[in-house]
Backbone as numpy.savetxt, mean C-alpha at the origin, in Angstrom:
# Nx Ny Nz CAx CAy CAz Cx Cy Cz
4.63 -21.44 6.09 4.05 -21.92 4.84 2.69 -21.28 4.63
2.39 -21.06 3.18 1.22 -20.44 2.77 -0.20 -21.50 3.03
-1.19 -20.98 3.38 -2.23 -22.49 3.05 -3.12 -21.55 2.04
-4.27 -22.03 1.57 -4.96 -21.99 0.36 -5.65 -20.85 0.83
-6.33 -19.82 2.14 -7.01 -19.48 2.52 -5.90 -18.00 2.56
-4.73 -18.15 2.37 -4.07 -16.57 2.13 -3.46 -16.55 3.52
-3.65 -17.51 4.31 -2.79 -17.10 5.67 -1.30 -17.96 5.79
-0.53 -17.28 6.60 0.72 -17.30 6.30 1.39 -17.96 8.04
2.14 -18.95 8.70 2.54 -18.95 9.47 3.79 -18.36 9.79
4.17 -17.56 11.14 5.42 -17.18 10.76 5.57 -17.21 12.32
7.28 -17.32 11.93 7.61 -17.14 13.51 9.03 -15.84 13.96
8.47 -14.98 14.80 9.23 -14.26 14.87 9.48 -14.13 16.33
10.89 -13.68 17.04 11.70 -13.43 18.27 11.06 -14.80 19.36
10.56 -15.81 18.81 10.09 -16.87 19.65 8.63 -17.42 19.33
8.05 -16.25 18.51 6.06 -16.22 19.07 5.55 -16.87 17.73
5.22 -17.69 17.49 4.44 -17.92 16.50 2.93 -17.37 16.04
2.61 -17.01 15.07 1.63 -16.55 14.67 0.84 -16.79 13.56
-0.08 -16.47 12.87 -0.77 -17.19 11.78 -1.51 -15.67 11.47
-1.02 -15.00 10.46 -1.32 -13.84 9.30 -1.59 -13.86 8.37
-3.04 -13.03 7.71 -3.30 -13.19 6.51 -1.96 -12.15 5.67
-2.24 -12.83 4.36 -0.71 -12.08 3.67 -1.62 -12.17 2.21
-1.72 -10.68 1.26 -2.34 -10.72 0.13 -0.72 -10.43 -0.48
-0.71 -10.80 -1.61 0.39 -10.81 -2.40 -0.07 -10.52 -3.67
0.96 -9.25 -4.23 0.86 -8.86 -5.74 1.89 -8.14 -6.49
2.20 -9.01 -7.32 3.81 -9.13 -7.80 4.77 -8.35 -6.32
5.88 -7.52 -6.42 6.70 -7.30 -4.93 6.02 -7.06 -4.42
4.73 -6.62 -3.88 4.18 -5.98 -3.05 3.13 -6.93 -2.08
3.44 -7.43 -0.53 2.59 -7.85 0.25 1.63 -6.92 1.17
0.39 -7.65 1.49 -0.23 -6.65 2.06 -0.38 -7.61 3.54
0.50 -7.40 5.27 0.08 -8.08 5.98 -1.20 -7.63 6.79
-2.07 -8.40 7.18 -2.87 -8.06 8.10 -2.65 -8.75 9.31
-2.40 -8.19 10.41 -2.22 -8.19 11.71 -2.82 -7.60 13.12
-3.45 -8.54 13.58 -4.21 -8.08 14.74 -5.28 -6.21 14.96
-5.81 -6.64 13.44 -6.83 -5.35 12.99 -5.67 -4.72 12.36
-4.74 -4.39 11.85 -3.75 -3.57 11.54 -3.34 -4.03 10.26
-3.30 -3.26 9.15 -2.49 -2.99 7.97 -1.30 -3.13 7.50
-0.20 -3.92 7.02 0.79 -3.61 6.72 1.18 -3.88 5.58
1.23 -2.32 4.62 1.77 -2.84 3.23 3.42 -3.00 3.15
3.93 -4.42 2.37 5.33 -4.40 2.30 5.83 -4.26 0.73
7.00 -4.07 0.76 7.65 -3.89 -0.62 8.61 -4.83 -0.91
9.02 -6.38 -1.58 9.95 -7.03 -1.43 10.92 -6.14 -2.22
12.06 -6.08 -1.91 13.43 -5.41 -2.71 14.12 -6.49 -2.45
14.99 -7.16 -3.94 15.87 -7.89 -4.53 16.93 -6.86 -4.18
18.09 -6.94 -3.95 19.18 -6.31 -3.45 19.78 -7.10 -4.87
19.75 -7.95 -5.47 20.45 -8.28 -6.72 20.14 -7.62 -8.05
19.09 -6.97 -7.93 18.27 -6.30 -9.35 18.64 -5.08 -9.22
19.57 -4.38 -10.33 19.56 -2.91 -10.05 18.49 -1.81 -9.93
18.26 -1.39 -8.95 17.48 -0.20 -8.48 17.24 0.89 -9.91
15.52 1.10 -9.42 15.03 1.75 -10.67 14.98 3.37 -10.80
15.47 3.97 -10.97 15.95 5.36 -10.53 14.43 6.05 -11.49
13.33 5.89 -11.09 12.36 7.10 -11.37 11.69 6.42 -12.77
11.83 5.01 -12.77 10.96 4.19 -13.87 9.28 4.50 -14.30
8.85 4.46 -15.09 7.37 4.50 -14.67 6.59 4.27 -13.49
6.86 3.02 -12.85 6.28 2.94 -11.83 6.59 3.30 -10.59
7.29 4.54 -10.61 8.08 5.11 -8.92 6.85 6.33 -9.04
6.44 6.41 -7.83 5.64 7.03 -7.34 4.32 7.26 -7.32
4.05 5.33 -8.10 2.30 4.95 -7.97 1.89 4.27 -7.06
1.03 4.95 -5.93 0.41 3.99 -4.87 -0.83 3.46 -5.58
-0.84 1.53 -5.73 -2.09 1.23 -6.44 -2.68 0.72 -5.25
-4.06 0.23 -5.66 -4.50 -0.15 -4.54 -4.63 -1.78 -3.71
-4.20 -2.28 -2.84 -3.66 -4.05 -2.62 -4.37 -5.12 -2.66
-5.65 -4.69 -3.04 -7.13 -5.35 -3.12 -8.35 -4.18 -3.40
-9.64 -4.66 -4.06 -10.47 -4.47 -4.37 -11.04 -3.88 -2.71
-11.74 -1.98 -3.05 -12.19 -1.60 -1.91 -13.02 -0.54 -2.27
-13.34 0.27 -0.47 -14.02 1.46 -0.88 -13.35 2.52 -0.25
-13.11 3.92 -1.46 -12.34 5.28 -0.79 -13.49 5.68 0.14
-12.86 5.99 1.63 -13.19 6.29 2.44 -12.89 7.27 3.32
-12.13 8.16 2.47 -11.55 9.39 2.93 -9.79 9.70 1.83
-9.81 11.02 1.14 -9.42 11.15 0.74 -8.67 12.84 1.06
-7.48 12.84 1.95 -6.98 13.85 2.89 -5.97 15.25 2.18
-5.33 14.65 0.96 -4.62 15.29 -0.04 -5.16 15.60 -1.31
-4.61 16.72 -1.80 -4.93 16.97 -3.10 -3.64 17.48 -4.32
-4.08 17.59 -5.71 -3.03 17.75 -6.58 -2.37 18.97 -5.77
-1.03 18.81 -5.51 -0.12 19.63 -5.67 0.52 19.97 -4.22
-0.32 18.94 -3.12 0.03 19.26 -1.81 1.91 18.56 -1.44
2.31 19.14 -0.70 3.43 18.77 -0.39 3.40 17.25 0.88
3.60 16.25 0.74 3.69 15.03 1.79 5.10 15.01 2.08
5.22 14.70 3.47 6.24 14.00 4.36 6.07 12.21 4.06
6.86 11.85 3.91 7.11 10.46 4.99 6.48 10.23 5.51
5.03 8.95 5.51 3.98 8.20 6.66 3.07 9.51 6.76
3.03 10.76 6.10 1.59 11.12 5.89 0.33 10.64 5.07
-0.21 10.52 5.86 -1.84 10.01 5.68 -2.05 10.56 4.06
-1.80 9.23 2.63 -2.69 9.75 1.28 -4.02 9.12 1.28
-4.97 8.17 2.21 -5.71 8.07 1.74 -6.11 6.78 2.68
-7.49 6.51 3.25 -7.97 5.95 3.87 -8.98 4.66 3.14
-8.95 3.59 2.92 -9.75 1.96 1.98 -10.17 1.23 2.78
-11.25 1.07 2.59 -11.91 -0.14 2.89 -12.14 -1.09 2.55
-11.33 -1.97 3.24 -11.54 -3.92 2.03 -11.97 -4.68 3.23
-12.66 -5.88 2.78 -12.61 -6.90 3.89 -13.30 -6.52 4.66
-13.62 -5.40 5.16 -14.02 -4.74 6.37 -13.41 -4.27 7.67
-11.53 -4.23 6.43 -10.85 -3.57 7.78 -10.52 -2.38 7.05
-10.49 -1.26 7.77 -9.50 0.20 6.93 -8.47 -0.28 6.92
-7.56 0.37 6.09 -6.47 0.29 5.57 -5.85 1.83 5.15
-5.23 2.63 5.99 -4.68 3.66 5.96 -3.12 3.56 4.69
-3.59 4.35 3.88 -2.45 4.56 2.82 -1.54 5.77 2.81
-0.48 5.35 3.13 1.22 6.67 3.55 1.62 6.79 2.66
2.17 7.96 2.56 3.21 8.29 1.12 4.65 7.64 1.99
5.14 6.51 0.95 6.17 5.98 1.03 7.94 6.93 0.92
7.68 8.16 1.04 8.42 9.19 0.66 8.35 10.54 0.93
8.91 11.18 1.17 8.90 12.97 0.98 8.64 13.06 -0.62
7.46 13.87 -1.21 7.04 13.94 -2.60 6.04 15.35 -2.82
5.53 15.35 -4.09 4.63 16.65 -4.11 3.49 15.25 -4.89
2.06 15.28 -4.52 1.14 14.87 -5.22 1.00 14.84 -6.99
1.02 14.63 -8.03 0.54 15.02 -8.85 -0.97 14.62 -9.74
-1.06 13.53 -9.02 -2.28 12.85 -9.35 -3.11 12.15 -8.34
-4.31 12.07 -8.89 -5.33 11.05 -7.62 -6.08 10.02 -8.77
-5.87 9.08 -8.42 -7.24 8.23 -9.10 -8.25 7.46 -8.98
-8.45 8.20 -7.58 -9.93 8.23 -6.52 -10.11 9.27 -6.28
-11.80 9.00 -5.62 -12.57 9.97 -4.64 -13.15 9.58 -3.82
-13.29 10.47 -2.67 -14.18 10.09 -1.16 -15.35 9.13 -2.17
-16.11 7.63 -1.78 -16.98 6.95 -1.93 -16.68 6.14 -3.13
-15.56 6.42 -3.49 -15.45 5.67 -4.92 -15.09 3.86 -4.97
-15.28 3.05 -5.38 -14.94 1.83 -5.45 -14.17 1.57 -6.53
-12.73 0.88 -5.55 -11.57 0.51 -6.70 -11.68 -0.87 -6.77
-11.20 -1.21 -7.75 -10.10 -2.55 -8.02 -8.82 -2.85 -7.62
-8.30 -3.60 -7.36 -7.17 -4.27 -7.06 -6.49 -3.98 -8.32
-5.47 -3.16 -7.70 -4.20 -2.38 -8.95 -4.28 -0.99 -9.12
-5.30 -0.54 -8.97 -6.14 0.70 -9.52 -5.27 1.72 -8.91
-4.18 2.66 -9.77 -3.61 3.57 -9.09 -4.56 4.38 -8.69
-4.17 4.72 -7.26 -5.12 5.60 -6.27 -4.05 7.38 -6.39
-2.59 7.23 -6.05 -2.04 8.15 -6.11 -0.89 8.59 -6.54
-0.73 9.60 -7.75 0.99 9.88 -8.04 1.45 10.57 -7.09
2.85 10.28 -6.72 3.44 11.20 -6.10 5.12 11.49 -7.04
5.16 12.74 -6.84 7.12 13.10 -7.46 7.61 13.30 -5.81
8.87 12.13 -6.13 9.32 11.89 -4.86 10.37 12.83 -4.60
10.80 13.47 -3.27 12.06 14.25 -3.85 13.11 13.27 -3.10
14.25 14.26 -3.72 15.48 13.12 -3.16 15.74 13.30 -2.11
């Protein structure tokens, strides 16, 4: 269960634990023992969006500061390569391209301060 403070109890393979969890529309952000984890809820009942507007915007999961910015327009990303390094809260938060893609946009820079939502990066995903 959620309590008012954003932390989340959960129990997994036996261990109980107590995680902060930011939530924004599908997208959770867990924090875990100094560690980052952005999630994506997928409805398996909603048909899949084949290249909608919003496929291939990393926004950002809370209000932060760019703190390294490793790619640029037109670079080629793998899968879990490093787009971009945030600072919230006062933990980093390392941002992956969710995909094999080519960059086409940034909407940060090294020192810049975002908002919560604020697309940080396009990517064209390939298939």
């Amino acid at each position: 269960s959620k309590s008012a403070d954003g932390t989340l109890a959960v129990s997994l393979d036996g261990a109980s634990r107590r995680v902060r969890v930011l939530s924004q529309a599908d997208r959770l952000t867990v924090f875990l023992d100094g560690g980052v984890h952005p999630l994506l809820h997928i409805d398996p009942h909603v048909p899949k969006d084949e290249g909608g507007p919003a496929a291939g915007r990393i926004l950002a999961p809370m209000p932060g500061k760019v703190l390294e910015v490793p790619v640029r327009v037109g670079d080629r990303v793998a899968r879990g390569a490093l787009l971009l390094v945030l600072e919230a809260m006062k933990v980093q938060m390392r941002i992956t391209a969710p995909a094999d893609g080519v960059i086409t946009a940034l909407g940060c820079a090294t020192g810049e301060l975002v908002e919560d939502g604020t697309e940080l990066v396009s990517m064209n995903h390939e298939a």
